[in-house]
Structure formats: C-alpha cells, structure tokens
DRENDREN-673764 format. One record per residue (C-alpha): x, y, z; residue in three letters. Coordinates in pm, whole numbers, plus 50000, padded with zeros to 5 digits. Each point is the difference from the previous one (the first is absolute). Example, Ala and Ser with C-alpha at 12.3 -4.5 7.8 and 13.67 -1.06 7.14 Angstrom:
! DRENDREN-673764
512304955050780ala 501375034449934ser 
//
This chain:
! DRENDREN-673764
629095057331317unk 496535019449978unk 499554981249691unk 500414964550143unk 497935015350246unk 496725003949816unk 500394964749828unk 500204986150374unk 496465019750067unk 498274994349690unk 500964960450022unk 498804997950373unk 496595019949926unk 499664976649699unk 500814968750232unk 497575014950272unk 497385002549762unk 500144967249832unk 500094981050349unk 496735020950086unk 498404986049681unk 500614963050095unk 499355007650363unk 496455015449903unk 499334971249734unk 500784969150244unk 497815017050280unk 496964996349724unk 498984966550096unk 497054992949793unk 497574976850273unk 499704965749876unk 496194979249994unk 499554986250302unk 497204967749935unk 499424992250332unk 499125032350109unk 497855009649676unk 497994965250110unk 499475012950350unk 498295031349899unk 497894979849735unk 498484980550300unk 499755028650199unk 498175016249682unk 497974972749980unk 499114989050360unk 498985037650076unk 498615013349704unk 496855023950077unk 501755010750275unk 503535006649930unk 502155025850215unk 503545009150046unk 500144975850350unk 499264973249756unk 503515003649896unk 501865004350312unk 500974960849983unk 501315002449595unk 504005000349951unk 499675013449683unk 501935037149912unk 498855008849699unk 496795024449976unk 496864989349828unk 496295006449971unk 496904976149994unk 497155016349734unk 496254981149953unk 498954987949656unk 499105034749954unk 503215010150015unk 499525022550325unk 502385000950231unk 499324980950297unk 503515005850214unk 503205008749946unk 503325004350179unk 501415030950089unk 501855021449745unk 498694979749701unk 497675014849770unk 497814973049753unk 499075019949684unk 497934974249802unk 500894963249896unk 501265012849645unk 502625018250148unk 501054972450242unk 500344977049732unk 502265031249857unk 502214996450269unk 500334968950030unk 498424990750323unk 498884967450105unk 496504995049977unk 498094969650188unk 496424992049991unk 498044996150336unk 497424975849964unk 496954993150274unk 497724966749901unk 501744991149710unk 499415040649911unk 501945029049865unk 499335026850279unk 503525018149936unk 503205009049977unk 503405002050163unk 502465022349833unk 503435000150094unk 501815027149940unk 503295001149804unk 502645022550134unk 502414995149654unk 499175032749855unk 500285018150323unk 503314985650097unk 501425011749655unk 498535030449992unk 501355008750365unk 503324987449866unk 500165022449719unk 498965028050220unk 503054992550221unk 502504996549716unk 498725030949850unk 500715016250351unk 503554985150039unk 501165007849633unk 499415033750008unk 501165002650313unk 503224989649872unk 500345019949662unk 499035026850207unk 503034992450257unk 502174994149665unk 498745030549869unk 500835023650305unk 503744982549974unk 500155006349644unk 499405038150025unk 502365001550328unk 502274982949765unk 499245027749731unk 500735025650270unk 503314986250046unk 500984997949672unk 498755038249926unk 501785008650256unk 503424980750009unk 500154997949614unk 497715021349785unk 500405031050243unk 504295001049967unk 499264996849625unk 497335029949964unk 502625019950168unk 502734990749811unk 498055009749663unk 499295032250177unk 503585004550039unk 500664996649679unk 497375021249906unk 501725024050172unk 503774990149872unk 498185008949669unk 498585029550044unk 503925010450164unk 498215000650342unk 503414988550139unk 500005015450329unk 496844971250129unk 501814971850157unk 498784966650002unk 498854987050312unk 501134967350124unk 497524980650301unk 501364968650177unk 498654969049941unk 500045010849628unk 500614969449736unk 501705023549790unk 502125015350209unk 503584996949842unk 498085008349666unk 498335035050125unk 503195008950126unk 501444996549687unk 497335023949820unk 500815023050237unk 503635000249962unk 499535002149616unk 497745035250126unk 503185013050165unk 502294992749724unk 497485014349724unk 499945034350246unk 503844997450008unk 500604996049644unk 496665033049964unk 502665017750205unk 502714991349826unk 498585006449667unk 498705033650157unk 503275010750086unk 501444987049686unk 497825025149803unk 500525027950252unk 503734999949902unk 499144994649587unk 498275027050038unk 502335020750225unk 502944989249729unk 497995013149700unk 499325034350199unk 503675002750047unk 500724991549653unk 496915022549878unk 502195028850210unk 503074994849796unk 498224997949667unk 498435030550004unk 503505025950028unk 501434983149658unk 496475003949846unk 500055034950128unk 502905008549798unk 498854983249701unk 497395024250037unk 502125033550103unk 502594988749671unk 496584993149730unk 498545037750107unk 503185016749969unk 501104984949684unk 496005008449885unk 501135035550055unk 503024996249811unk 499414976949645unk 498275012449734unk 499554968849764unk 496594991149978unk 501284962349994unk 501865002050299unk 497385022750261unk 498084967549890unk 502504979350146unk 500975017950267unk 495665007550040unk 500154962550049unk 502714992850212unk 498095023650239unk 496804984750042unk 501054965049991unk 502335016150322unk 496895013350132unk 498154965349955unk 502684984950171unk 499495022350292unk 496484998550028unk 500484955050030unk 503195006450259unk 496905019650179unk 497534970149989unk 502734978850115unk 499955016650333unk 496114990250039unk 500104965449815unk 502124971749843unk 499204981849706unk 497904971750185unk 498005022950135unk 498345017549743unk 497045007650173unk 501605029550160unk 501285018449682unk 497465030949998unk 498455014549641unk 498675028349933unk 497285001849817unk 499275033249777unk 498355012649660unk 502245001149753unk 500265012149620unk 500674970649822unk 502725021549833unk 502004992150309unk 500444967749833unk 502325011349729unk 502635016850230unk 499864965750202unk 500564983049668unk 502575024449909unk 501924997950362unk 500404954249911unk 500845012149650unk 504095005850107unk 501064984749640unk 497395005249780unk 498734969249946unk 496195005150089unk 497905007149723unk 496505015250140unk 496845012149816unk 498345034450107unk 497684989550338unk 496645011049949unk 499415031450265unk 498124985950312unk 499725003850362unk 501444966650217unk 500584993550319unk 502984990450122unk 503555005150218unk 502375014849779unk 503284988950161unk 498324959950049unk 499085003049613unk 503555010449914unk 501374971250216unk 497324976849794unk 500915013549660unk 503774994550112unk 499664964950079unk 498024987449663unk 502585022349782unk 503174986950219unk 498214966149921unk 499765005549632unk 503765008149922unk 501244974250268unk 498214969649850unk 498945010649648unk 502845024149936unk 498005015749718unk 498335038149960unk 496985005550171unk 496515013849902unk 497295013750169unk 496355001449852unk 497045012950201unk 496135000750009unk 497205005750175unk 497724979450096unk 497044991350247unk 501265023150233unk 503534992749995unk 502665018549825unk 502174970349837unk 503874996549981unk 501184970749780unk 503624997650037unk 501934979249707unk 503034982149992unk 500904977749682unk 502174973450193unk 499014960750034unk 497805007450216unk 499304972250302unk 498204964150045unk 496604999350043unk 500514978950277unk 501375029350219unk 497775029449869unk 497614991450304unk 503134998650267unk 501675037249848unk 498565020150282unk 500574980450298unk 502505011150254unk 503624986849923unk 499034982449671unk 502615000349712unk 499254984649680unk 502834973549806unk 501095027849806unk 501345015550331unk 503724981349965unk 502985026950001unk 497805026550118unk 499895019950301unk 496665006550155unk 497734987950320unk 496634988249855unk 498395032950174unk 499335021549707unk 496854990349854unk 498794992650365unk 500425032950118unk 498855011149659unk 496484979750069unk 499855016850371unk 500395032549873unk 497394997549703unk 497144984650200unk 500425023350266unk 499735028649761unk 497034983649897unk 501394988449687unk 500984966349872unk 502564985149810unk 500524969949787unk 502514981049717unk 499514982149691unk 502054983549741unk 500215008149619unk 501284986749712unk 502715026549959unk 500715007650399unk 498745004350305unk 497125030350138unk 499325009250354unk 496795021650040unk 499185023950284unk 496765015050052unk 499765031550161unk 496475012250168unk 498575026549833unk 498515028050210unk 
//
C-alpha cells in the first residue's frame, strides 16, 4: 500500500511539474511587429526632430521600447527601461533599425528594440526555477521513501542478523522482538521459535551430559573395589613367589591395576570427548624412567629396545605410560609382529622410534591417523574406538612434545619426541 503510495506522489509531482513547464512556455508570448505603429513614431520622429520629448509620444500605440540616436550615434531619447548600447550591438540583437531622414537627409536613427533574447532568457530562468523545484520535491519523497524502507524493511533485517549473531555466539537467552506493522512478521516469529527450540534442545543436551557423566561416576565407583583387589592379590602374591619370571608378571599385573585406577579417577573429572579436562603433570624426569615404562607394555616379551641415552625430559609419567600403551597395543593388534624401540637425541628432544614390521597403512590415511574416532581399513575384526592415537597426540603436545608416523619398506614407525630439559 505505502508502495503504490509513493508511485501515486512521484507521478502527480511529475504531472505538476510538466503542466508548469507548458503553463510558463505559452505565457511567453513573444510581441509581434506592429507596422502601423512603427510608421507613427517615424512621423513623429520626423515632424519633431530637434525637439523631441517623451509627450511627443503620448499619441503612439506602439508597445515595444526603442530609442532615437543622431548620426553620431548619441542618444537622443529613449523609453523607459531600455538601455541603447551602440548600433553594433543592436544589430546583435536583432533590433529593427529605421533611418530618420529631414530634407532628403540622414539625421538618425530609430532602434527598436527586440525583446527575443529577453523572453528566452526569462523563460529559462523560470524553468530552471520550476525544475528544481520539482527534483527537489522528488528528492525530499525519495529520502522519506528511504526512511520507510530503513525502517519497515532494512531495520527488521539488521535485527534479525543481530539475532543470529547472537544464536551463534549461544546467546540464546535474547529474544527476538516482534513490532506490528512488521512485513516479516510470521517470518521473525519463526526465528524466534527456532531460538526456543535451540535453548530446549542446549537443555536437553545439558542434561543429557549431566547424567553421562553421573553414569560414568557410578560406574567409576564400582570399578575401583575389583581393581582394588587386583591390587591387594598382586602385593601379597609379591610377598609370596620367588621366580624371578613370575614377580615380573605379577610386577606387571600390578601396575597395569594401578593404571587402571588412576583412568577410573580421571573418569570422575572427564569423559573421552572432553579431553580438555584430563590434568598432566608435568615433572623432570630421568630418562631412565623410560625403560621401566617400556618394561611395564613389555607383558610378553615382544619389545626389543636399545639402551636410552641418560637425559633429563619432561614429562607425566602415568600420561606417557598411557601413550606408550596405546602405540604398543597398536603394534600387536594390527601388525601382530615383535616390537623395537630405538632412541636418539636430537635438537632438544629425546627421540623414541617405535617399530613394528607389519603392512603398514595407505598413504592416503597417514594424514587422518590422529584425528578423533579415525580407524584405518585395516581396522575390520578388531575391537577399538579410533581414540588412541588422539589421546596419544593430546597428551604429547601438552607435554610439550610431539609425535608423528611414517611408513617403511619393512613396517610401520611411530616417533615421539620428548622435551628435553
């Protein structure tokens, strides 16, 4: 309706304006010769030259101005308002010129002015006037038009990008507002009902994780009294055996039971999404430490390892253990071969390389390996969650280390750096 509006407005100030133009152009009548009345002022010219004075003229019917000059070209008389320059310039302008003659003499002139130029000049001048009177009307509606379109249509729209500035920042709690009159009514309302169901389905999620996390505390609970007992049975039967082989064994079964213990812990504080909130410790270590983690994967003696060259590292014992765990597990799930360990230092890093001899993977995936959930193609049959290496990653860079993979012709290496101090 406002729309059909403006058209109406714009049409009638164009319509006003053009019948101003043709009233302004037919009211410019230029005057036409009159003969009869130039004639009459030649004789009066003529019968009272020497003596010539405006009551000379009251008798003449002629309306257009003029001026009488000598041979000289002085001006002799002239009517009101007109102003005689020289003859050059008359003849510039077009004015009738007729000689006045005494004895069969030239004594003068009468020049009658043309009013042309000053008709069309005063025309323009009018025009001028009414035109941008008009653009200036048109102008005025235009921006009152702008107005209403900032504020019917651009205005809703600014707020609804503010909204969803909001929606994604997970400001949820902002409603939208909806004004009356607004074209996009039924369509605002619909953003906001999409803002109520995204803070439903926050809540839901919210309370969703509340009981994950309450389940795993539960189930944290009732993991730790069979762990406990592993425990309680491994230190009495260390008091007990005397085989070397089997206080190795039992040495084992221990501190894996004590690794399990310390994760049931972290699952209290933290699931597996959330890695963010499992907590290192950071500490000097001997790199000597190394060989009893080594020795802790090594439950079947399949991990060959060279001497590690004494050095001070930094890093969290029971996260390395869990990192060494998961490459090793890796190793005799997928490869199912023995295992060796070589090690280096260098530019401040204390170097694991950790060797497998099985087929290795594509070299299409070796880029995807450490991304959460990820599982190769040589995953079929086997149990396992895609978390390993990404928790492995997580752990390394936050102990200021790194880790990476490569292929080789005879198997597959994973190499961790560990910061030196």
């Amino acid at each position: 309706m406002r729309i059909k509006l403006a058209i109406v407005m714009i049409l009638a100030v164009f319509g006003a304006g053009i019948s101003i133009s043709v009233v302004i152009i037919k009211n410019k009548n230029i005057s036409e010769v009159d003969l009869v009345a130039i004639n009459e002022v030649v004789k009066i010219v003529e019968n009272n030259w020497g003596h010539i004075n405006e009551e000379a003229f009251n008798t003449s019917s002629i309306i257009q101005p003029f001026s009488i000059v000598d041979h000289l070209g002085n001006v002799i008389y002239q009517t009101p308002g007109n102003h005689f320059i020289n003859l050059y310039e008359a003849i510039k302008n077009r004015d009738t010129v007729i000689d006045v003659e005494q004895n069969d003499k030239i004594v003068g002139k009468i020049i009658i002015r043309n009013e042309e130029q000053e008709l069309l000049q005063q025309m323009k001048n009018e025009l001028i006037v009414s035109i941008s009177l008009i653009f200036s009307l048109l102008m005025m509606i235009g921006i009152l038009y702008l107005l209403y379109i900032h504020r019917k249509l651009l205005k809703p729209f600014q707020q609804l990008q503010n909204f969803a500035a909001n929606v994604a920042r997970g400001n949820l709690d902002l409603p939208l507002n909806i004004t009356r009159n607004n074209y996009f009514g039924a369509f605002t309302e619909s953003f906001d009902l999409m803002r109520e169901e995204l803070h439903a389905a926050r809540q839901r999620e919210y309370e969703s994780n509340r009981s994950k996390k309450e389940l795993v505390a539960t189930l944290s609970h009732d993991i730790k009294t069979p762990v406990a007992s592993i425990k309680a049975v491994s230190e009495l039967m260390l008091m007990q055996v005397k085989d070397e082989k089997v206080i190795k064994q039992v040495n084992t079964i221990y501190s894996k039971a004590e690794q399990i213990n310390l994760l049931v812990t972290d699952m209290f504080h933290a699931t597996l999404e959330e890695l963010q909130q499992l907590k290192l410790t950071i500490t000097e270590e001997s790199s000597e430490v190394l060989a009893g983690i080594i020795e802790n994967a090594n439950y079947d003696n399949q991990i060959i390892y060279e001497p590690i060259p004494p050095c001070l590292i930094l890093m969290d014992v029971v996260r390395m253990q869990q990192v060494i765990d998961n490459i090793i597990g890796n190793s005799y799930k997928y490869a199912g071969t023995r295992v060796t360990i070589k090690s280096q230092i260098n530019q401040g890093y204390l170097e694991l390389h950790i060797l497998d001899f099985g087929p290795g993977i594509s070299k299409e995936e070796l880029p995807l390996l450490f991304n959460k959930y990820y599982r190769g193609k040589n995953v079929e049959g086997k149990n396992g969650s895609g978390l390993g290496l990404y928790i492995s990653k997580y752990f390394m860079e936050n102990m200021q280390g790194q880790i990476s993979c490569h292929n080789r012709n005879d198997g597959f290496t994973v190499v961790l750096k560990i910061k030196l101090v």
